[in-house]
C-alpha positions as CSV (number, residue, x, y, z in Angstrom):
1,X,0.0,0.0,0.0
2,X,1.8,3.0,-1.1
3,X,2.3,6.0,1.8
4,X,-0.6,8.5,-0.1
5,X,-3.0,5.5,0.5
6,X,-2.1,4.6,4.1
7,X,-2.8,7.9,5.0
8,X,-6.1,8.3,3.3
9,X,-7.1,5.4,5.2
10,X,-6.1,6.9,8.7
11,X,-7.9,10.0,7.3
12,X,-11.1,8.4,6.8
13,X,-11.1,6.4,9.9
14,X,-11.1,9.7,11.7
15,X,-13.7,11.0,10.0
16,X,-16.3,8.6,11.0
17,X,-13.8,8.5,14.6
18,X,-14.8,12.6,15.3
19,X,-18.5,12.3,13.9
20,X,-19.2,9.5,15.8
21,X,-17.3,11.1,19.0
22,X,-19.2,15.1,18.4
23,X,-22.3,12.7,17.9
24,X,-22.3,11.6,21.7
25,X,-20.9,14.2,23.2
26,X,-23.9,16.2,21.9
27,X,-26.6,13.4,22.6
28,X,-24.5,13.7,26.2
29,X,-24.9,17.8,26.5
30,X,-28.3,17.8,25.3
31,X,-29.4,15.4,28.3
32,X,-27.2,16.8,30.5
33,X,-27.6,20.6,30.4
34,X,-31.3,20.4,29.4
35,X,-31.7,20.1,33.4
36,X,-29.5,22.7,33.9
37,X,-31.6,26.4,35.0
38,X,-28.4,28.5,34.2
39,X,-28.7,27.4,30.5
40,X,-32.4,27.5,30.1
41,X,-35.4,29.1,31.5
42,X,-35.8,27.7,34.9
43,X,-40.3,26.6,33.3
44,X,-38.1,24.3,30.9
45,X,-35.3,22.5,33.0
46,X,-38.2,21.7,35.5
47,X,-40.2,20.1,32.5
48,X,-37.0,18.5,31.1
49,X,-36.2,17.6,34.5
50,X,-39.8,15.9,34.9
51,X,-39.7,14.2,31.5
52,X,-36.3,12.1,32.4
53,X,-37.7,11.1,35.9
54,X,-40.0,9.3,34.2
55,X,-37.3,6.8,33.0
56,X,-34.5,7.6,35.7
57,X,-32.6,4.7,34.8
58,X,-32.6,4.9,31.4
59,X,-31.6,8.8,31.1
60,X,-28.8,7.7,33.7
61,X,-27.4,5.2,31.4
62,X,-27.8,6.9,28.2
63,X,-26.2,10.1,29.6
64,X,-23.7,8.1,31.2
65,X,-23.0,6.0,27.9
66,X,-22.9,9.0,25.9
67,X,-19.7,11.1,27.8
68,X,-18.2,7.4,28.1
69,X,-18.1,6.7,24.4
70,X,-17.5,10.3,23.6
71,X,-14.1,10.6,25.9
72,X,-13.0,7.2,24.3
73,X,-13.3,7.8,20.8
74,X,-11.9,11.1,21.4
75,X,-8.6,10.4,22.3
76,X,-8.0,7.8,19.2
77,X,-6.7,10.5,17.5
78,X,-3.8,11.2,20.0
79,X,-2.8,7.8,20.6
80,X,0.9,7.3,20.2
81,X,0.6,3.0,19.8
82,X,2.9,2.1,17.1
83,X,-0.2,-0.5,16.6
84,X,-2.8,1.9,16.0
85,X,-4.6,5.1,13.9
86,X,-3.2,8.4,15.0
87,X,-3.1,11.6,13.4
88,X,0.4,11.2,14.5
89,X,0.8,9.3,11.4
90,X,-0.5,11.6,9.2
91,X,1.8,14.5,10.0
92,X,3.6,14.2,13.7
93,X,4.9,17.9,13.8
94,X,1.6,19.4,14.0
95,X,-0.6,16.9,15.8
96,X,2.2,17.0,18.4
97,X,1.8,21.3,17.9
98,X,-2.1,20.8,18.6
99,X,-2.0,18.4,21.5
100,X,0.4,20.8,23.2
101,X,-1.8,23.7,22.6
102,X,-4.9,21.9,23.6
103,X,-3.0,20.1,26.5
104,X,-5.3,21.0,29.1
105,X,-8.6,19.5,27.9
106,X,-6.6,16.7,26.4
107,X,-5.4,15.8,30.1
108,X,-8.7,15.6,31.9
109,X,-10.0,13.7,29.0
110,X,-7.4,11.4,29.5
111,X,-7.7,11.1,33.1
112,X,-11.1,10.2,32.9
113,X,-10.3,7.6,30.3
114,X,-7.6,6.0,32.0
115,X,-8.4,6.8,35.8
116,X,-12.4,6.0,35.6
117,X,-14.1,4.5,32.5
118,X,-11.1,2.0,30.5
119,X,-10.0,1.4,34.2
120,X,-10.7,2.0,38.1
121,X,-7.7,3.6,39.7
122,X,-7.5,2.0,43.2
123,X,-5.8,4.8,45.0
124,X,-8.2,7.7,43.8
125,X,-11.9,8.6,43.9
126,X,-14.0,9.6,40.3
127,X,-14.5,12.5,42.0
128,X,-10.6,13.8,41.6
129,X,-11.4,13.9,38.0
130,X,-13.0,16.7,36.1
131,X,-14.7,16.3,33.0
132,X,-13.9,19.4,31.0
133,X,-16.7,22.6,30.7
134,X,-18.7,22.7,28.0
135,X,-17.3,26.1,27.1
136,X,-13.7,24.2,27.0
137,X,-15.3,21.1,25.4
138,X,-16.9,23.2,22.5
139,X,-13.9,25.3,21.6
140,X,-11.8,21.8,21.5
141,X,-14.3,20.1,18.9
142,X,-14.0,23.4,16.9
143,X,-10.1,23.1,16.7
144,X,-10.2,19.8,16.1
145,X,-12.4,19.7,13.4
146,X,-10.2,22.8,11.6
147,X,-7.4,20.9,12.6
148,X,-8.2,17.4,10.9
149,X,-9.6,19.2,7.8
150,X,-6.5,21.4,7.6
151,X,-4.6,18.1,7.6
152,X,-6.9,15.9,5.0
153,X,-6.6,18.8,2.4
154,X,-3.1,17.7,2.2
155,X,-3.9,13.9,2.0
156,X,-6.9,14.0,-0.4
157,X,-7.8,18.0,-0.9
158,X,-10.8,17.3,1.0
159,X,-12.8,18.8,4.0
160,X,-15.8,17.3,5.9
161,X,-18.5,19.5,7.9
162,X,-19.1,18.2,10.6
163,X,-22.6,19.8,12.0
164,X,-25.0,16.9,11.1
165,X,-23.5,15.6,13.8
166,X,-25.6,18.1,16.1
167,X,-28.8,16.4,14.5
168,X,-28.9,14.1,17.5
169,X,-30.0,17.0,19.8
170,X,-32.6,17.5,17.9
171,X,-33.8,14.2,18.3
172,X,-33.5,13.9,21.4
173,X,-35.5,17.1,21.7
174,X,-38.5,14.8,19.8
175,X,-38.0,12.3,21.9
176,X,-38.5,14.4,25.1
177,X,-41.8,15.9,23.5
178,X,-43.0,12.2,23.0
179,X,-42.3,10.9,26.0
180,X,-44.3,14.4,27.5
181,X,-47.6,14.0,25.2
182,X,-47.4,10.2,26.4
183,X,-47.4,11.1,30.0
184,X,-49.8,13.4,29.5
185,X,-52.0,11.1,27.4
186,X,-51.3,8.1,30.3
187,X,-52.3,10.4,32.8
188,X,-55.7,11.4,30.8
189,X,-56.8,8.0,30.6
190,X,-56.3,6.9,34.2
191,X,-58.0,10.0,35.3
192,X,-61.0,9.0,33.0
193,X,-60.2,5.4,34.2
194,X,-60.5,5.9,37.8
195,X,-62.4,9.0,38.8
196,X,-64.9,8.5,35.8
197,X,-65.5,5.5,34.5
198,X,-65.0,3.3,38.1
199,X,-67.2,5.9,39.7
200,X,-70.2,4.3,41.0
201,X,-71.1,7.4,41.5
202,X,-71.4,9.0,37.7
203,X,-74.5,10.5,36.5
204,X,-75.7,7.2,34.7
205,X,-75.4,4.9,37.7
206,X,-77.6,7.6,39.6
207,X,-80.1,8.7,37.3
């Protein structure tokens, strides 16, 4: 395979590598700050907030699932295995140039990854560990995303936009409005149930 080819391939991994890692961590911020009354209107995080009670455990997991898979796919691209995809490989110079000037994130992301979801450090707590701000978190997808199509325009001459990977917020927006009109719809029906239809005291049981 000659070099031009090997590095298209490592190129296109990481396209699908940073969709699929902006992907979660979007499906992860949407459920996430969506509770959140500094980032929206305190009648909407305690209707968001209502709608995941109604399946705690799965909004738990789904959340949690989402900033897992997020901080592991994220890191792919830094990995310095002789064994595995890097950006490394596609030009070392300025991957090393953006992982020094994005060291910060980069180190609590791989913290997390190595201290609290790939492993469980015995000697320290999950709580030591930091998961980036969204502010930070936002501004690091943004560089990356310039910095990956800086590089493939060398490879290939190509670029990739990357905001369909946003999409999922929106769905999880429609999902949240489902789940509401069902609950609502649940709550009709035992109310008719119950107070109405059970009553032995409605008008045609009287009458």
């Amino acid at each position: 395979m000659s070099n031009n080819s090997t590095l298209k391939k490592i190129t296109d991994y990481f396209r699908s590598n940073i969709f699929e890692a902006f992907s979660a961590y979007n499906g992860w911020k949407m459920i996430f700050l969506s509770k959140s009354k500094g980032v929206v209107s305190n009648e909407m995080a305690e209707r968001y907030l209502e709608i995941q009670r109604y399946h705690p455990q799965f909004f738990y997991l789904t959340e949690r699932a989402f900033l897992v898979n997020f901080v592991l796919l994220i890191l792919h691209p830094f990995d310095r295995r002789e064994d595995s995809f890097s950006l490394y490989k596609v030009n070392e110079k300025e991957t090393d140039d953006f992982v020094n000037n994005n060291n910060v994130v980069i180190k609590k992301l791989k913290d997390l990854r190595h201290k609290v979801f790939a492993h469980k450090d015995i000697h320290t707590d999950a709580s030591d560990y930091e998961i980036p701000s969204v502010i930070d978190l936002d501004d690091f997808f943004d560089k990356l995303i310039i910095f990956y199509n800086k590089l493939t325009s060398s490879v290939d001459d190509s670029s990739t936009i990357f905001s369909n990977a946003k999409e999922i917020k929106r769905q999880i927006e429609l999902l949240f409005m489902n789940l509401y009109r069902g609950e609502a719809m649940r709550k009709k029906e035992i109310d008719i149930e119950w107070v109405w239809e059970k009553n032995n005291k409605k008008a045609s049981d009287i009458i």
